[in-house]
C-alpha positions as CSV (number, residue, x, y, z in Angstrom):
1,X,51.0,-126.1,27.5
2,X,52.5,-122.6,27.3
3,X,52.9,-120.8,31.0
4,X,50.3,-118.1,31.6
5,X,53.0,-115.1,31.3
6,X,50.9,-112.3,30.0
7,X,48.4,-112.3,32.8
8,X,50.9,-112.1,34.9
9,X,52.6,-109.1,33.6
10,X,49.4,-107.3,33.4
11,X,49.0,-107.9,37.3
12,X,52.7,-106.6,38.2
13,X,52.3,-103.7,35.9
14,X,48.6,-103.0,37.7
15,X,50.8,-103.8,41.3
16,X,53.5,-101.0,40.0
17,X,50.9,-98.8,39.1
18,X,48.8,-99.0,42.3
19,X,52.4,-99.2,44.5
20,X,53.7,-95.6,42.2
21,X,50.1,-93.5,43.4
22,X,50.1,-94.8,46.7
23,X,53.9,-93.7,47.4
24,X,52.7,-90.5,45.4
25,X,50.3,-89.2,47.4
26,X,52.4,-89.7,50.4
27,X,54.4,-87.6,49.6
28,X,52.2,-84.5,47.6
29,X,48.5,-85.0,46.1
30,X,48.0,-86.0,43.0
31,X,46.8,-84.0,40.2
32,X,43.3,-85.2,40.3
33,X,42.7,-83.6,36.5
34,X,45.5,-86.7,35.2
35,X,43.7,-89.6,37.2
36,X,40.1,-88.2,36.4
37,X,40.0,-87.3,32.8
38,X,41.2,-89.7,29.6
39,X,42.2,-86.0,27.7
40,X,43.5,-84.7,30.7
41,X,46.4,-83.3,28.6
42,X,44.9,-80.7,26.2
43,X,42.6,-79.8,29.4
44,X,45.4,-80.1,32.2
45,X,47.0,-76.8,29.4
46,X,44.1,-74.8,29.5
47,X,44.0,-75.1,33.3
48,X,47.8,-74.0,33.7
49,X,46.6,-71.4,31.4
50,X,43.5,-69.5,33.8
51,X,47.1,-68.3,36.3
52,X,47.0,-64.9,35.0
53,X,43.6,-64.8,33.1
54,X,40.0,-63.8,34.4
55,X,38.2,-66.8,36.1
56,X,35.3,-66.2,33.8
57,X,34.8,-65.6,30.2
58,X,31.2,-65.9,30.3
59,X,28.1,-66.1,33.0
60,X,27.2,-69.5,33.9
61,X,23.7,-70.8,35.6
62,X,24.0,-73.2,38.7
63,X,21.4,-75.6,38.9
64,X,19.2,-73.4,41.6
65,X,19.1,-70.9,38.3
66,X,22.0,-68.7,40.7
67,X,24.1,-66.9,37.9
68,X,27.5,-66.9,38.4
69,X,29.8,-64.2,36.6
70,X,32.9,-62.5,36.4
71,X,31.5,-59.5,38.1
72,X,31.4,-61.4,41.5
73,X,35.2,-62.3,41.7
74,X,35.8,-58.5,41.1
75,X,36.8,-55.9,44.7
76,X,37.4,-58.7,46.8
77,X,40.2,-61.7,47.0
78,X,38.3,-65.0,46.3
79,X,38.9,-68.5,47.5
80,X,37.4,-70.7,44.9
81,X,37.0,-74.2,45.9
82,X,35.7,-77.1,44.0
83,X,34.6,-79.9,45.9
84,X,32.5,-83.3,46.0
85,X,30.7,-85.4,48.8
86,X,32.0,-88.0,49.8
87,X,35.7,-87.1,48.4
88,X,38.4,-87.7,50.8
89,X,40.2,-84.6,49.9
90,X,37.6,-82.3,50.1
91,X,35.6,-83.8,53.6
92,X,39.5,-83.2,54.8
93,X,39.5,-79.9,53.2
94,X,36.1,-78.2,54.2
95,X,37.2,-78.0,58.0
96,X,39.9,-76.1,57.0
97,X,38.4,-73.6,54.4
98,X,35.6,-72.9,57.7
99,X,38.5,-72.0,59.4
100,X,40.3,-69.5,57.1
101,X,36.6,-68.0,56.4
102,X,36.8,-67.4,60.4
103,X,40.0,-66.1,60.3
104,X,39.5,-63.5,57.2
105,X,36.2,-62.8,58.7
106,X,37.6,-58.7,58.8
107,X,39.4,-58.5,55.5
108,X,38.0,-57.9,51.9
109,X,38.2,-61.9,51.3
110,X,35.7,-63.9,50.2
111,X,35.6,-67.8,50.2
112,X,32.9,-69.4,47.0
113,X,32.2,-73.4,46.5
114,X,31.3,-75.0,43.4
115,X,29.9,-78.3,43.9
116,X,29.0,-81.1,41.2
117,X,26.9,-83.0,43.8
118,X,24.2,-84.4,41.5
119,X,20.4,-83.2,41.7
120,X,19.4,-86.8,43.5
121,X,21.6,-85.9,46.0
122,X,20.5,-82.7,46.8
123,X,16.8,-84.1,46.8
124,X,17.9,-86.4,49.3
125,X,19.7,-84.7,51.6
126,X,18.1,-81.5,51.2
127,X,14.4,-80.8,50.3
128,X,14.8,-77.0,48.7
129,X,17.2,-78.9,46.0
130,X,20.2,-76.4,46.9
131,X,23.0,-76.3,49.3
132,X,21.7,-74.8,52.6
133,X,23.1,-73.2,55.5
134,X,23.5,-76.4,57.2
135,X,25.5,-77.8,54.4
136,X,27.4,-80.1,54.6
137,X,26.5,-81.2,57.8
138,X,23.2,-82.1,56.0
139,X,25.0,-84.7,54.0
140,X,28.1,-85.8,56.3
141,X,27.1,-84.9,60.3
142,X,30.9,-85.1,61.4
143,X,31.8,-82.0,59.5
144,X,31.3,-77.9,59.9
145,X,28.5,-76.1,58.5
146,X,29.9,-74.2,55.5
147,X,30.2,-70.0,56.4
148,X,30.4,-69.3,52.6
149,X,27.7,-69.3,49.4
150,X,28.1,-72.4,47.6
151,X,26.4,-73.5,44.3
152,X,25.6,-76.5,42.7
153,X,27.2,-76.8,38.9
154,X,27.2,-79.5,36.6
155,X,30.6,-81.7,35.7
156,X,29.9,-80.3,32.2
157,X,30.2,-77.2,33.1
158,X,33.4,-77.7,35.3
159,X,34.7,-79.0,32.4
160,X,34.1,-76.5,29.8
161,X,34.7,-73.5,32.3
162,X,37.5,-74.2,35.3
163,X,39.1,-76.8,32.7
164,X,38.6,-79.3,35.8
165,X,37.3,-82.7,36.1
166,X,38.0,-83.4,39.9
167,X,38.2,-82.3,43.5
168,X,39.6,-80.6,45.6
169,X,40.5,-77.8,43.5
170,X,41.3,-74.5,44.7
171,X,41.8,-71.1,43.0
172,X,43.0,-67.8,44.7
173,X,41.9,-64.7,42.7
174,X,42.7,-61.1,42.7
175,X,40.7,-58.6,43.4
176,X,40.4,-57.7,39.3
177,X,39.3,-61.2,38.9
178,X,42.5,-62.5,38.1
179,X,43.7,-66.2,38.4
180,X,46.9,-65.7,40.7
181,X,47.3,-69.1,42.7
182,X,45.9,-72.7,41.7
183,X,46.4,-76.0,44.1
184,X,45.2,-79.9,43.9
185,X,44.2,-82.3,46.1
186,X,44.9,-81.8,49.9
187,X,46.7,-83.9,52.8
188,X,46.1,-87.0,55.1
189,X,48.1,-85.9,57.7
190,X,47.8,-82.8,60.0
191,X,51.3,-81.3,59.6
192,X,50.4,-81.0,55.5
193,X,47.2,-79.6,56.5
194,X,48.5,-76.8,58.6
195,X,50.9,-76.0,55.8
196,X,48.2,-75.8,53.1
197,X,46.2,-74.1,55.4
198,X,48.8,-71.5,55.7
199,X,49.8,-71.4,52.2
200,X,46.6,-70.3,51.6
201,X,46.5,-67.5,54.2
202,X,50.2,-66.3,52.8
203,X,49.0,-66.4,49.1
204,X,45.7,-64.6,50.1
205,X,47.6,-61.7,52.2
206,X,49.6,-60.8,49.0
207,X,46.4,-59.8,47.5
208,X,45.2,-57.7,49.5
């Protein structure tokens, strides 16, 4: 009878695999676009691609029939974050963005969120079908209210106009509209989190 070798390749290379992310995002996150998306390579290229390009070509509608255009990321520095709940990086993440919306609170920043949270959930957790001002908290108790506008999107249209398919992302743009700063994912541990946190802050000061 032949020995069972081929299953038990498949399980070390699955072991390897599991072993080589793990040991990853100790050390930096991961690029959720490469983990989240089969094509991630043609749209992991046009994401590179927004650093130096407007944010928007086109309007968009959120789901609460809220347009979003390029006109809004124009006069004042934006911090655009994508997010989902529950995603580990982002519940980490939200804290922090609170926080830097606090801290900007007297300069020309502004601080957006673009959510894929699906429709049930909103009906759910939320009877007027749209992020409120008590959002998150209305989904996850433990964390902040958010002190920003956020706006419910499909993954569609993360897709086709952030070149995304994940979360957290976070864009810094000028005050033209202007893709300047992109960043992945965010950290377990506090010491990474303070160092985000003020990579942000430094990357948001030399715009204004």
């Amino acid at each position: 009878m032949p020995h069972p070798v081929a299953p038990v390749k498949s399980l070390l290379i699955i072991t390897f695999t599991l072993s080589t992310l793990i040991a990853q995002e100790k050390e930096a996150p991961i690029d959720i676009n490469k983990i989240a998306y089969k094509g991630y390579e043609k749209l992991n290229q046009k994401y590179i691609s927004l650093i130096g390009s407007k944010i928007l070509k086109e309007q968009l509608i959120a789901l609460n029939g809220d347009t979003i255009k390029q006109d809004m990321f124009k006069g004042k520095v934006t911090v655009l974050n994508f997010f989902g709940i529950p995603c580990r990086g982002c519940v980490l993440e939200i804290p922090y963005l609170v926080k830097l919306k606090k801290h900007l609170k007297n300069k020309n920043v502004q601080i957006i969120g673009l959510t894929d949270i699906s429709s049930f959930d909103l009906v759910t957790y939320n009877a007027s079908k749209k992020i409120g001002p008590n959002a998150p908290q209305d989904i996850m108790p433990q964390l902040p209210a958010f002190n920003y506008p956020v706006y419910n999107i499909t993954r569609d249209q993360m897709i086709k106009y952030f070149y995304i398919n994940g979360y957290p992302y976070t864009f810094i743009i000028d005050k033209n509209g202007i893709v300047r700063f992109t960043d992945a994912g965010f950290p377990k541990e506090k010491e990474g989190k303070e160092i985000k946190y003020n990579k942000f802050i430094n990357e948001i000061e030399k715009l204004l």
